[in-house]
N, C-alpha and C positions, 0 to 999 in steps of 0.2 A: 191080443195084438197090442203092442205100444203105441202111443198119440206118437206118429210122426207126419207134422203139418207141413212136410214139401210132399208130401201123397196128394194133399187136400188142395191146396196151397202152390201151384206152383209157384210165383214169382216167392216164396218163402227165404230168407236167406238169415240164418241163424247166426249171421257175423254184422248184421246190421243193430245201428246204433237201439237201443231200448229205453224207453224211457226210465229212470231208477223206480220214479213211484208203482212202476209197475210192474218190475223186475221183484222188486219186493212187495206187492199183491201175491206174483206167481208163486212164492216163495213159502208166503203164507198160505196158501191154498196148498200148494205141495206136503208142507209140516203136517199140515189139519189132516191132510189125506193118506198120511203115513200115522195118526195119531188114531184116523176110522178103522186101521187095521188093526191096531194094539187089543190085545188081548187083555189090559187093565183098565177094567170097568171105568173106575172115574177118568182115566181118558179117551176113552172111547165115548164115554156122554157125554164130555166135554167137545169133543168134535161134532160126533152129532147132534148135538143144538147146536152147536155154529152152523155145520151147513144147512138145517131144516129151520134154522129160525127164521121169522118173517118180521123184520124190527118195522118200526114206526116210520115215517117220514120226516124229519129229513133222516137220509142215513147215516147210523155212525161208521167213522172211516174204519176198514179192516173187518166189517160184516160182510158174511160170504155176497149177501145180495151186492153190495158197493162193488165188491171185489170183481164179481161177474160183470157189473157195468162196466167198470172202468179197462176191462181184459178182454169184453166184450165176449165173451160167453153166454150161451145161453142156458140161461140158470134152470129151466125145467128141464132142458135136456139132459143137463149135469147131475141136478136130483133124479133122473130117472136111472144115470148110470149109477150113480152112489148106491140106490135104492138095490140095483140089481146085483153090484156090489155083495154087499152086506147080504141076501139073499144067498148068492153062489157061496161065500165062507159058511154060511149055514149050515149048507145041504153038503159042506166037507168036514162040518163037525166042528165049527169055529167056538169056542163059549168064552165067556167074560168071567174074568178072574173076581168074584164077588166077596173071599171072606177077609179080606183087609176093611173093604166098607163094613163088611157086617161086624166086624168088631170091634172096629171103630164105633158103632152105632151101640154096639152091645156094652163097651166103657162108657160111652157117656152114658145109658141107660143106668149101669151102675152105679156111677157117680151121684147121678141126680136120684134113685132111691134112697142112697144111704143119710144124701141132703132132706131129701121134699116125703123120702116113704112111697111105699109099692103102689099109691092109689093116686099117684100125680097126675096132675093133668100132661104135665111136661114129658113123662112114660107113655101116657097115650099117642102124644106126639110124634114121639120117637118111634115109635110099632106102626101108626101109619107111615110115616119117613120111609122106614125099613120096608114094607112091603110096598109101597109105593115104586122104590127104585128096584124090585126083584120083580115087580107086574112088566114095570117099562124094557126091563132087559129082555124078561119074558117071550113080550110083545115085539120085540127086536129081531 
């Protein structure tokens, strides 16, 4: 069912003035939430650390946590929806588009053997990198 807040809301009135700075909060949260559906890895990581990240004090502006304050959201209930989210695409077969990163990971790999040799430290590197980001999507 779609977020419609004259359900929740009544005095709701979608033609009432909005503040900009937070028209464009919503906007950025709308992109990010269209960017957790995407089937291409790096952005789909990309959104999900935005919304899972827990920044420092003070906050910087345009982290989901800000963004929740200022739009007055309540940001565990919104990780619990994302959470379930990302669950329900699951269990319909969703998967992330991986071999653009892996060969991405796989040239530079190249690159720097044919530089440093097959026993670099900079190759070990790269092999944890690479499984690294295949555990996390895994774990996803």
């Amino acid at each position: 069912m779609a977020y419609e807040p004259y359900r929740i809301d009544p005095s709701y009135n979608p033609t009432a003035t909005i503040d900009p700075h937070k028209k464009l909060l919503a906007a950025v949260v709308a992109r990010s939430l269209l960017d957790l559906m995407s089937t291409d890895a790096k952005t789909f990581l990309e959104a999900h650390e935005w919304f899972f990240d827990n920044p420092r004090t003070p906050l910087p502006f345009f982290s989901f946590v800000f963004a929740c304050e200022e739009l007055d959201f309540n940001i565990n209930e919104m990780r619990k929806e994302l959470i379930r989210l990302i669950d329900i695409r699951k269990s319909q077969g969703f998967t992330l588009k991986i071999k653009n990163k892996k060969k991405k990971i796989q040239d530079e790999g190249k690159m720097i053997k044919k530089q440093f040799g097959p026993n670099s430290l900079l190759i070990q590197i790269l092999k944890i990198r690479e499984q690294q980001e295949i555990d996390f999507i895994n774990d996803i």
